[in-house]
C-alpha positions as CSV (number, residue, x, y, z in Angstrom):
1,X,70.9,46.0,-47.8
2,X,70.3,49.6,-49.0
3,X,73.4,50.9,-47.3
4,X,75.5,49.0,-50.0
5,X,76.7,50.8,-52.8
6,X,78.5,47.6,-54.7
7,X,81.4,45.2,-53.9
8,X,85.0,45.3,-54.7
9,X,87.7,42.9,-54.8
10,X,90.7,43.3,-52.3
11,X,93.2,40.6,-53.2
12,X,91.3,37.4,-53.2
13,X,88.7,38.8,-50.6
14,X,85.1,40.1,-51.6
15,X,84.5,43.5,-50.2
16,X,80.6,44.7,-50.1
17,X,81.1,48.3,-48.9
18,X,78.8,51.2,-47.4
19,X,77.8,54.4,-48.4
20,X,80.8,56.4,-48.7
21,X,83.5,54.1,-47.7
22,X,84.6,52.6,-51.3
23,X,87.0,55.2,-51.6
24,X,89.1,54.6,-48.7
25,X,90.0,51.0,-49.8
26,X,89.4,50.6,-53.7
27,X,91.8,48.7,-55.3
28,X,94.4,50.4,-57.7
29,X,95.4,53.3,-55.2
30,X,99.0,53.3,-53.2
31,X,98.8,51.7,-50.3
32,X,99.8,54.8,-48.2
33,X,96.2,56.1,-49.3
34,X,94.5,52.8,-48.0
35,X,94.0,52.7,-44.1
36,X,91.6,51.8,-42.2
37,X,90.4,53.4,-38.4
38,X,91.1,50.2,-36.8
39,X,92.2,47.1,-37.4
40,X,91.8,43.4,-35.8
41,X,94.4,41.5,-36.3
42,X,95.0,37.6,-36.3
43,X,92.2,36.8,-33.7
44,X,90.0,33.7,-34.2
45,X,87.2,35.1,-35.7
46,X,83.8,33.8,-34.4
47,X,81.1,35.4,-36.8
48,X,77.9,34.9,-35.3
49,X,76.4,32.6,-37.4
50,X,77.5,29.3,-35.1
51,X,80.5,28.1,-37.3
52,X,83.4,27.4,-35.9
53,X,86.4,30.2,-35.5
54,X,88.5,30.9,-38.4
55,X,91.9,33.2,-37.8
56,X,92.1,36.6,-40.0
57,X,91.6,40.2,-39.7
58,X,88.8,42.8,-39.4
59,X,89.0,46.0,-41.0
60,X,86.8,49.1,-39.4
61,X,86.2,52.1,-40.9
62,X,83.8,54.5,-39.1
63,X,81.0,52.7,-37.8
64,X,81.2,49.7,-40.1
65,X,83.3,46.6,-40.7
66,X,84.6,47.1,-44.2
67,X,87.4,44.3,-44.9
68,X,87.4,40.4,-43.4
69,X,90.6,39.0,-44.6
70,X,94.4,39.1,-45.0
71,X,95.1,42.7,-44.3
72,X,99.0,42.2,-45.5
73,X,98.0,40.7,-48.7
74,X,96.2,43.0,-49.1
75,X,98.2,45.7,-48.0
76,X,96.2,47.7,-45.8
77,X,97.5,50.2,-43.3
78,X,95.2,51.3,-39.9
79,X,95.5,54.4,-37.7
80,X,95.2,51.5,-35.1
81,X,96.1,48.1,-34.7
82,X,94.6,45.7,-32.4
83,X,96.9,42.6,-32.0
84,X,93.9,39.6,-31.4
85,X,96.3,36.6,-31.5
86,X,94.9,34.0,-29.3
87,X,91.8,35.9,-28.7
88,X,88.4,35.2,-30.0
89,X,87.2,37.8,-32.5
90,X,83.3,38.0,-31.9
91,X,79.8,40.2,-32.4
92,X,79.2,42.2,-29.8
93,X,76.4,40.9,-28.0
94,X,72.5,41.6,-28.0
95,X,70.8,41.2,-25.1
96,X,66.9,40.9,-25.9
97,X,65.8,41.4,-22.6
98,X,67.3,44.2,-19.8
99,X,66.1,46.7,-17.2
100,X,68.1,49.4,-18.4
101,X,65.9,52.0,-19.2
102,X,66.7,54.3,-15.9
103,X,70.5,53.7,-16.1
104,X,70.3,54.9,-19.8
105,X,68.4,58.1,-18.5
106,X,70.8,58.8,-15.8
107,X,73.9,60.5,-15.7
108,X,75.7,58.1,-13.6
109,X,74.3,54.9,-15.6
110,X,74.3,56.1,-19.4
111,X,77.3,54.7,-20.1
112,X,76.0,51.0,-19.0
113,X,79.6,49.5,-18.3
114,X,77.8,46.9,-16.6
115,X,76.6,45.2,-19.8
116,X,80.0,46.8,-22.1
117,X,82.1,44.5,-19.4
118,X,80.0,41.8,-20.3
119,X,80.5,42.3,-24.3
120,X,77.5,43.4,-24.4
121,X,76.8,46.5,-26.9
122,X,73.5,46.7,-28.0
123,X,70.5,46.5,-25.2
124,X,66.7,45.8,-25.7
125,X,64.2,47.4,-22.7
126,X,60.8,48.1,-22.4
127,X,60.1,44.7,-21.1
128,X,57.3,43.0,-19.1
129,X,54.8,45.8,-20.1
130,X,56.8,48.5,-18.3
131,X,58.2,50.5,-21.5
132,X,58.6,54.1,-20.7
133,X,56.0,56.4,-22.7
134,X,56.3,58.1,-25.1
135,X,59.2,56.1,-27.0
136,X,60.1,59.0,-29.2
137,X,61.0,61.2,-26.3
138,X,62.7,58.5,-24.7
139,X,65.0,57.6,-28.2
140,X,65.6,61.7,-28.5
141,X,66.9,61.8,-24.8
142,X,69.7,58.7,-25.0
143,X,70.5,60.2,-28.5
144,X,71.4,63.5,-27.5
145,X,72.8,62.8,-24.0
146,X,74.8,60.0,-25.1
147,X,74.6,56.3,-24.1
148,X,77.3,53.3,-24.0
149,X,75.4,50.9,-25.6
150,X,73.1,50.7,-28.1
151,X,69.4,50.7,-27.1
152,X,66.2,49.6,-28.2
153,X,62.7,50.2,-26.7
154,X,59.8,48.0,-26.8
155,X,56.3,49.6,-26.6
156,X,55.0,48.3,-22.8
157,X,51.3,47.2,-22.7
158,X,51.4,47.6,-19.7
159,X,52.3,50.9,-19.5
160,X,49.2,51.7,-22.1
161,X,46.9,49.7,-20.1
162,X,47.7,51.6,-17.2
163,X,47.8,55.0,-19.1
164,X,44.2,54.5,-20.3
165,X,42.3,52.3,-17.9
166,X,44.7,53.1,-14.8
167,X,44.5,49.4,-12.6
168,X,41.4,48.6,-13.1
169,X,40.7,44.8,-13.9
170,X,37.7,45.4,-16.2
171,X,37.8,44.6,-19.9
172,X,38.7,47.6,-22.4
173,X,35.5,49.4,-23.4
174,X,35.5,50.1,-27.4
175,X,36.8,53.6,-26.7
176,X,39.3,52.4,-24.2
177,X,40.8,49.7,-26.9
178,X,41.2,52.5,-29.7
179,X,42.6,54.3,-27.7
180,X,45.1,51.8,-26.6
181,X,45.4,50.8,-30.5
182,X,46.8,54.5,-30.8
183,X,49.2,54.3,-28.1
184,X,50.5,51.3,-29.8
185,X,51.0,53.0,-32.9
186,X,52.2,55.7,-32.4
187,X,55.2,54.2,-30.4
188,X,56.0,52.2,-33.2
189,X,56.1,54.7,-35.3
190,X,58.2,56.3,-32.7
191,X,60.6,53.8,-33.2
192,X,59.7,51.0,-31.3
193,X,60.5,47.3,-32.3
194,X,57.4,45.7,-30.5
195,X,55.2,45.5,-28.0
196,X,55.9,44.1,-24.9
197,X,53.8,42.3,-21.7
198,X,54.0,41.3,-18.8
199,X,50.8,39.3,-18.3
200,X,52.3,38.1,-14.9
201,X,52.3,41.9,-13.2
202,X,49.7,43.9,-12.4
203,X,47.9,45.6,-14.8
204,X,48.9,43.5,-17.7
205,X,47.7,40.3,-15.8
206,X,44.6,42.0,-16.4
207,X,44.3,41.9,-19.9
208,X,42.4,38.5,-21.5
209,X,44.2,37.5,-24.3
210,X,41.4,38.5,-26.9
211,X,43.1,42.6,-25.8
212,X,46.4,41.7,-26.3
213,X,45.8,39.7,-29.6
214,X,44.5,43.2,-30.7
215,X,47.2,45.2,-29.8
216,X,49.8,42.7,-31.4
217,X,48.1,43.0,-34.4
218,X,48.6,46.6,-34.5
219,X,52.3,46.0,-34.2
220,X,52.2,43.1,-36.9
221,X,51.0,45.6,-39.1
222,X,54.3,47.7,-38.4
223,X,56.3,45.2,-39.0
224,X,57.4,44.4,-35.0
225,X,57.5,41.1,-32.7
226,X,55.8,40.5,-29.6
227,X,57.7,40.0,-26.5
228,X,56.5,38.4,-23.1
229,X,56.9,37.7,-20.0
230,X,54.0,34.9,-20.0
231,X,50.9,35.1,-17.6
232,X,52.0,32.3,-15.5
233,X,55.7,30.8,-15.3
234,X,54.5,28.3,-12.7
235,X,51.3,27.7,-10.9
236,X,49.8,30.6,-10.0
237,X,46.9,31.2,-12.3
238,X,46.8,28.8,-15.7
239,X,50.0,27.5,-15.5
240,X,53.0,27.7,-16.9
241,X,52.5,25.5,-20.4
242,X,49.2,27.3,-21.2
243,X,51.0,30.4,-20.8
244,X,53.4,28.8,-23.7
245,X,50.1,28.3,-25.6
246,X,48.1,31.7,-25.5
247,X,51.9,33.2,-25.9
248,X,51.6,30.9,-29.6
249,X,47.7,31.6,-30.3
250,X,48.7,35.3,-30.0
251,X,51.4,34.7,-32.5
252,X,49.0,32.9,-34.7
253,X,46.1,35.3,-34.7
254,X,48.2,38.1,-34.7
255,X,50.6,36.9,-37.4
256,X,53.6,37.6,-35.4
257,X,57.0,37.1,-34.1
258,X,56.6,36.1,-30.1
259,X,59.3,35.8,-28.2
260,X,59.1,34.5,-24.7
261,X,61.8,36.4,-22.2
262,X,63.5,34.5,-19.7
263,X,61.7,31.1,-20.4
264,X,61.9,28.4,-17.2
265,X,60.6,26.1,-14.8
266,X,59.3,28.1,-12.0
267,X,58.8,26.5,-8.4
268,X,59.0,22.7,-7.9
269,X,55.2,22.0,-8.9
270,X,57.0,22.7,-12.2
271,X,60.6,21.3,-12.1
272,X,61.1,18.8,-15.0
273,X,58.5,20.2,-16.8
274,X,60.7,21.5,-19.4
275,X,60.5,18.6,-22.0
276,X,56.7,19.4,-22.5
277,X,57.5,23.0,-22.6
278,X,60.2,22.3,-25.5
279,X,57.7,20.1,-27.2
280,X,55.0,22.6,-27.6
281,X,57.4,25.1,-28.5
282,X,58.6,22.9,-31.1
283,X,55.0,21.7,-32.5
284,X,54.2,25.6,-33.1
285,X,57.4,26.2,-35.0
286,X,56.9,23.3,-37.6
287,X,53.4,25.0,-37.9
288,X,55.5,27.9,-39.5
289,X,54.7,30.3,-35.8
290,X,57.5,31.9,-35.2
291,X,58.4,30.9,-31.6
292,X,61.5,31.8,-30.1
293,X,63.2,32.7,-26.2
294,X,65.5,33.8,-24.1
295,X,67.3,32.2,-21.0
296,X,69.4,33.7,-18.1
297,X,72.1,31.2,-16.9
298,X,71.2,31.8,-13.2
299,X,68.8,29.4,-10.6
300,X,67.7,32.4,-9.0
301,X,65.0,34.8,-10.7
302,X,64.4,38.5,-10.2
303,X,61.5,40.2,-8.7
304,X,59.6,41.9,-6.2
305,X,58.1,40.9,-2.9
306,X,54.7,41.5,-4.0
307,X,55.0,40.3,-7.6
308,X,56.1,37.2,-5.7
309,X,53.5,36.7,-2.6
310,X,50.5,38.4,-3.5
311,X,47.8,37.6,-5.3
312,X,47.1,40.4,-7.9
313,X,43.3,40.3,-7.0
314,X,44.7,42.4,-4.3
315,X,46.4,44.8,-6.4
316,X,43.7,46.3,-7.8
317,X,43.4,49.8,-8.4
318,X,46.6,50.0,-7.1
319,X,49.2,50.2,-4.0
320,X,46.8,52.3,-2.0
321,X,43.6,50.1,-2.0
322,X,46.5,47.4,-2.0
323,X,47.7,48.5,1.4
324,X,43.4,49.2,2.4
325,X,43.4,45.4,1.7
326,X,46.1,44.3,4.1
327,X,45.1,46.2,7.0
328,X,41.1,45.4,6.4
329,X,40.3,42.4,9.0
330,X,38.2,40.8,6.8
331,X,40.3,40.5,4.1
332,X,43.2,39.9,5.6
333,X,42.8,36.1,6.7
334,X,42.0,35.7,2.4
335,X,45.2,37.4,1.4
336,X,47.6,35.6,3.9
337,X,46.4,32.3,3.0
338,X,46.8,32.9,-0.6
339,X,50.5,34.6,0.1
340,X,51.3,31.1,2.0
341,X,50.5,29.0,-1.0
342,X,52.6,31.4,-3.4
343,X,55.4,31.1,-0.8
344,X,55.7,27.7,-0.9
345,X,55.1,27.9,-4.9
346,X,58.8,29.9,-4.3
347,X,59.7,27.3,-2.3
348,X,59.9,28.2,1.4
349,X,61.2,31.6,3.0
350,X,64.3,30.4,2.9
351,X,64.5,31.1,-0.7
352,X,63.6,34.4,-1.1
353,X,66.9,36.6,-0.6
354,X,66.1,40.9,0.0
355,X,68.1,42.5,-2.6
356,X,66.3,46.3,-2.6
357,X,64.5,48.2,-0.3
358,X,64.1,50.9,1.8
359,X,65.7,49.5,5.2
360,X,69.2,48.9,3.7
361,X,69.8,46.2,6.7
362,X,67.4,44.0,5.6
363,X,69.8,43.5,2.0
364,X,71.3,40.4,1.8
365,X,68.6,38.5,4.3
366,X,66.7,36.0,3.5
367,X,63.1,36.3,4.3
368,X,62.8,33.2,7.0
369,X,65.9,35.0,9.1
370,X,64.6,38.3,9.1
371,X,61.4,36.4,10.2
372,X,62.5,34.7,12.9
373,X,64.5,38.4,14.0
374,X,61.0,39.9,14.3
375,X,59.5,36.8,15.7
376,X,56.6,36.5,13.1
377,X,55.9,34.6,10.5
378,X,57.1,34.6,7.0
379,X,54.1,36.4,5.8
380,X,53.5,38.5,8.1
381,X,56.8,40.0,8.1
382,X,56.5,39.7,4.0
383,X,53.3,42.3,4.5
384,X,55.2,44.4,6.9
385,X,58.3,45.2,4.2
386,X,55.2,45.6,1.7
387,X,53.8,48.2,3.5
388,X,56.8,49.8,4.4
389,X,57.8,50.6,0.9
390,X,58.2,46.9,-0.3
391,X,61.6,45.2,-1.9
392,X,63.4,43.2,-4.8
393,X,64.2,39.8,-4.4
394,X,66.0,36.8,-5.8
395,X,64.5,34.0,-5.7
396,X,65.7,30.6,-5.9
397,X,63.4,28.5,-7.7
398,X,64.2,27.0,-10.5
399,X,66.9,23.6,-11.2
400,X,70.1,22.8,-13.6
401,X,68.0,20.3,-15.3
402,X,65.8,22.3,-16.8
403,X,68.0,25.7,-17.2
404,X,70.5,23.2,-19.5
405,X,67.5,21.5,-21.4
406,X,66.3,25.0,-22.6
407,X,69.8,25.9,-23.1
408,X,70.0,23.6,-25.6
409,X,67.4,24.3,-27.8
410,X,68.1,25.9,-31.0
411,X,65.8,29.1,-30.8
412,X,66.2,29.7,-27.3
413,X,69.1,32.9,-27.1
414,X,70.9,34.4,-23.7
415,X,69.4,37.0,-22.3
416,X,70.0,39.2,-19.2
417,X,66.9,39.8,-17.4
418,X,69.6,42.5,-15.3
419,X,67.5,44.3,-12.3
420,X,69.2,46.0,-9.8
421,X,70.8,43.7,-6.7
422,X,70.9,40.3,-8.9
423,X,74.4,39.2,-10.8
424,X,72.4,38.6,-13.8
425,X,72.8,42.4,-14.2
426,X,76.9,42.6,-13.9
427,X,77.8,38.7,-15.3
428,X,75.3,36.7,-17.2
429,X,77.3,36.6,-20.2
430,X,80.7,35.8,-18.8
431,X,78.8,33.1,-16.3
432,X,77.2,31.4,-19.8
433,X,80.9,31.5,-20.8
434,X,82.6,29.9,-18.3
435,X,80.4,28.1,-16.6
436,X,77.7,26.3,-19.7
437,X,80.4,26.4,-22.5
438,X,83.9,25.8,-21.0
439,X,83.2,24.3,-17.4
440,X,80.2,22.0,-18.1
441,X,79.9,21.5,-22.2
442,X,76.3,22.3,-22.3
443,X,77.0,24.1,-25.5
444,X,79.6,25.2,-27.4
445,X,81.2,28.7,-27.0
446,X,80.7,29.6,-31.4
447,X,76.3,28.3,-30.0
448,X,77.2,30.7,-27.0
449,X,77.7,33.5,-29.2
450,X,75.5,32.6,-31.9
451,X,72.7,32.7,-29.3
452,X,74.0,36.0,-28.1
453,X,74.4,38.2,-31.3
454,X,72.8,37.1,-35.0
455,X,70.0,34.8,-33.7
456,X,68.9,37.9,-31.8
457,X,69.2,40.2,-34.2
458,X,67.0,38.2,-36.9
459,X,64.2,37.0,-34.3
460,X,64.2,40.8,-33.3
461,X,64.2,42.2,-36.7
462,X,67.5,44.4,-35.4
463,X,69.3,45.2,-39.2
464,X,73.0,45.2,-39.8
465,X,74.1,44.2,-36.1
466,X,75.0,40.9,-34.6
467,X,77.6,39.3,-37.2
468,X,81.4,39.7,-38.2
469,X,79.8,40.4,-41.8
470,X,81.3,43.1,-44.2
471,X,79.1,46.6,-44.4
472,X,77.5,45.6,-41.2
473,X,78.0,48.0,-37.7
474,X,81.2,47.6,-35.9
475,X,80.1,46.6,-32.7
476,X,83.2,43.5,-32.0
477,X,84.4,42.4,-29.1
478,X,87.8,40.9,-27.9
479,X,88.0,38.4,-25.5
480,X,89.8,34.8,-24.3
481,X,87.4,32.5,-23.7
482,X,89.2,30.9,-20.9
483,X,90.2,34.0,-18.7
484,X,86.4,35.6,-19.2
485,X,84.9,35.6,-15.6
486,X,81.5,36.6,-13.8
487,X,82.6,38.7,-10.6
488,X,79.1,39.7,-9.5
489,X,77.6,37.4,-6.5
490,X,73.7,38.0,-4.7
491,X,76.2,39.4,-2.1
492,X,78.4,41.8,-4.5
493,X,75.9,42.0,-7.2
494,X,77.8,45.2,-9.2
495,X,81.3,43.6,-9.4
496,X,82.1,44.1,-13.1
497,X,82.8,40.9,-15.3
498,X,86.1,40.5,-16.4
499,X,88.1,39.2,-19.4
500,X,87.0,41.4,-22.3
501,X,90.0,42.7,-23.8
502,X,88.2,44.8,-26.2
503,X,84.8,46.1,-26.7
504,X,84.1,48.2,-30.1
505,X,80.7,50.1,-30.3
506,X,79.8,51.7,-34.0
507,X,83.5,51.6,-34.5
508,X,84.6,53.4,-31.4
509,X,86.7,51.4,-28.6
510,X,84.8,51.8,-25.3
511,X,86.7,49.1,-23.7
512,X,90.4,49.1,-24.4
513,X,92.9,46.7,-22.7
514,X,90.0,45.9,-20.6
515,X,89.6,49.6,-19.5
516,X,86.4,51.7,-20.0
517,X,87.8,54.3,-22.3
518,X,85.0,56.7,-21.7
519,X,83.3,57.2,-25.1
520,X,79.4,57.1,-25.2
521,X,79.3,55.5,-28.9
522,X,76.0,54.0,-28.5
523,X,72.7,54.4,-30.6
524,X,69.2,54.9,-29.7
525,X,68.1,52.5,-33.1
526,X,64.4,53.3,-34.4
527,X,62.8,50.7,-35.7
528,X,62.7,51.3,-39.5
């Protein structure tokens, strides 16, 4: 790691020590003379790596963890003293996989207490396609207006699709593609980690794989992964296991990392299909692709109406010609019959619950109620609150079965998925807590935060962050395992999570007795 200068020996423990940091603890001063910022003592010390919890102390010094060990032995001091006794001593967590762009660029939302309740403090966006343009811009802004977490963009192809070719359906013209290439480049250069897709939304379902093989190749060259929400995650075009398979052929051509975000069974024409999933996964990895994924602990995905319903035939060249298409008569009859086969893809009316929109009484309604309030059918009342400015949804789709099969895969990691008016946003960390590792023993809570810190970190090529590892970044969090709680419900989606005692950002406390201290500590990290 270039930021080590050497390693010392502090009584029996090896010390590998940053730039500029040997000083403070080098054997042979007085003891006065070495003290560190902070210091964690006697927790059970969970270091990421899935092995089981061993009880000693952390040593912080700036932004880095600079001692692992017997503190007294070794007779070191600290301006402050966390007592951990009792309390799990873990990475702060990574979450490969959030909507929190728009928070980070807002006053109100910078400091993303949402995830630092959660333990999260480190965030990945850009996802689906949607990354914001350009990334440079975007990293200079968090930097300099401050963020509470640490953030990491992803170049969106769909955003570069849409910047070049608007939503137009055709294939890339040679001059459109180099153009596109660009795009890609230059926001990795930027500082992006990869690209991402969303080959499900309009305009990246689009896009034939041959374009986004292409473009990946681009960001292979700069040394980033390819993240993905796949084309299809149930029935809707070619199906939820080819999606698993263009998502590996991309990795193979493009000789990449792919991850796949928020992996599932979608709708009950796929429910149980899991096992074929996991094998196909699996088959690619012995091939030497590097396959991995990420899971929210929730039965309930996160969209939009119209992502959900309608077909994204009719969403080309955008909302306008979209909202030509519902009023025309003679398309109309094509479109609802389509929207009535996606609906029952979803799983009936009943299962779509309103969690955004413009007409604040419809949140928190399912769609068969408001329905029957208007009288109408499902769809026709679906294409009213479309044309009236449209709306989030959760939609409850998929089944335990599968959610616990993937969750106990090796390479598949936690991951948020947080939109605005779903608890996955406030408590999808906690919930894997409480509910998967101490409530139902799906997996074990040193998995849980293996899955949730270093795994992350190495799939996303994310240096120096995700262990309890000496001369890596101080971002640690405090909590006990059996008091950490998911508050956040579809009805109260932004109650904060509860139970994290401490949460430790670059070295700073941002949580402190479970209390939001204030501090913006957080980094917008550049992909080096």
């Amino acid at each position: 790691m270039k930021n080590i200068l050497g390693k010392i020996l502090v009584g029996s423990i090896l010390l590998a020590i940053p730039a500029g940091l040997s000083a403070l603890i080098a054997p042979g001063r007085a003891a006065q003379n070495r003290r560190l910022d902070l210091l964690i003592r006697g927790g059970r010390v969970i270091d990421g790596l899935g092995g089981e919890a061993s009880v000693t102390d952390v040593g912080i010094t700036g932004d880095r963890i600079v001692f692992i060990g017997d503190a007294a032995r070794a007779k070191l001091g600290a301006a402050r003293v966390i007592e951990a006794s009792g309390m799990i001593v873990a990475p702060g967590f990574i979450d490969p996989h959030t909507h929190a762009a728009e928070d980070l660029g807002s006053m109100s939302g910078r400091s993303n207490q949402n995830f630092l309740f959660q333990g999260v403090t480190t965030v990945v966006t850009g996802n689906d396609g949607s990354g914001p343009l350009p990334i440079g811009g975007t990293l200079k802004r968090w930097q300099e207006q401050g963020i509470g977490t640490n953030a990491i963009l992803y170049v969106g192809h769909g955003s570069v699709r849409q910047r070049v070719m608007g939503m137009s359906d055709a294939a890339p013209t040679p001059e459109q593609m180099a153009r596109m290439k660009t795009l890609v480049a230059d926001g990795m250069r930027e500082g992006a980690f990869g690209m991402s897709t969303g080959l499900y939304y309009a305009p990246g379902s689009y896009a034939r794989t041959p374009e986004v093989i292409e473009l990946a190749k681009v960001v292979a060259g700069l040394g980033g992964v390819y993240d993905t929400h796949m084309r299809d995650e149930s029935t809707y075009n070619v199906g939820v296991l080819d999606s698993i398979r263009e998502t590996i052929e991309i990795g193979r051509q493009a000789q990449l990392p792919v991850h796949i975000s928020h992996i599932k069974m979608l709708g009950v024409d796929v429910w149980g299909k899991s096992d074929e999933a996991i094998r196909i996964v699996e088959e690619a990895r012995r091939e030497g692709i590097a396959v991995t994924a990420n899971q929210y602990p929730y039965t309930a995905s996160g969209t939009s109406l119209t992502a959900a319903l309608v077909p994204r035939w009719a969403e080309v060249g955008g909302n306008v010609e979209l909202l030509k298409r519902i009023d025309d008569p003679v398309v109309r009859p094509r479109l609802i019959a389509e929207m009535e086969v996606n609906l029952k893809r979803r799983g009936g009316a009943d299962s779509l619950l309103i969690t955004r929109t413009r007409d604040q009484a419809l949140i928190g309604k399912r769609l068969d109620a408001i329905a029957r309030g208007r009288g109408k059918s499902a769809i026709e009342t679906a294409l009213e609150i479309i044309r009236d400015g449209g709306a989030g949804v959760a939609s409850f789709n998929m089944n335990e079965k599968d959610i616990e099969n993937f969750m106990k895969q090796s390479w598949v990691m936690t991951g948020s998925d947080g939109s605005s008016g779903h608890p996955r946003k406030y408590g999808t960390y906690p919930r894997k807590i409480s509910d998967y590792v101490m409530k139902r023993r799906v997996i074990t809570l040193p998995r849980m935060i293996q899955a949730s810190s270093s795994q992350v970190s190495t799939a996303l090529r994310i240096p120096a962050r995700g262990r309890i590892a000496t001369g890596w970044y101080a971002d640690i969090i405090v909590f006990d395992e059996k008091t950490i709680a998911e508050k956040a419900t579809y009805e109260q989606p932004e109650n904060l999570a509860t139970g994290m005692r401490t949460v430790i950002v670059n070295g700073k406390l941002a949580i402190d007795n479970g209390q939001y201290t204030g501090v913006l500590a957080g980094q917008a990290l550049k992909k080096e």
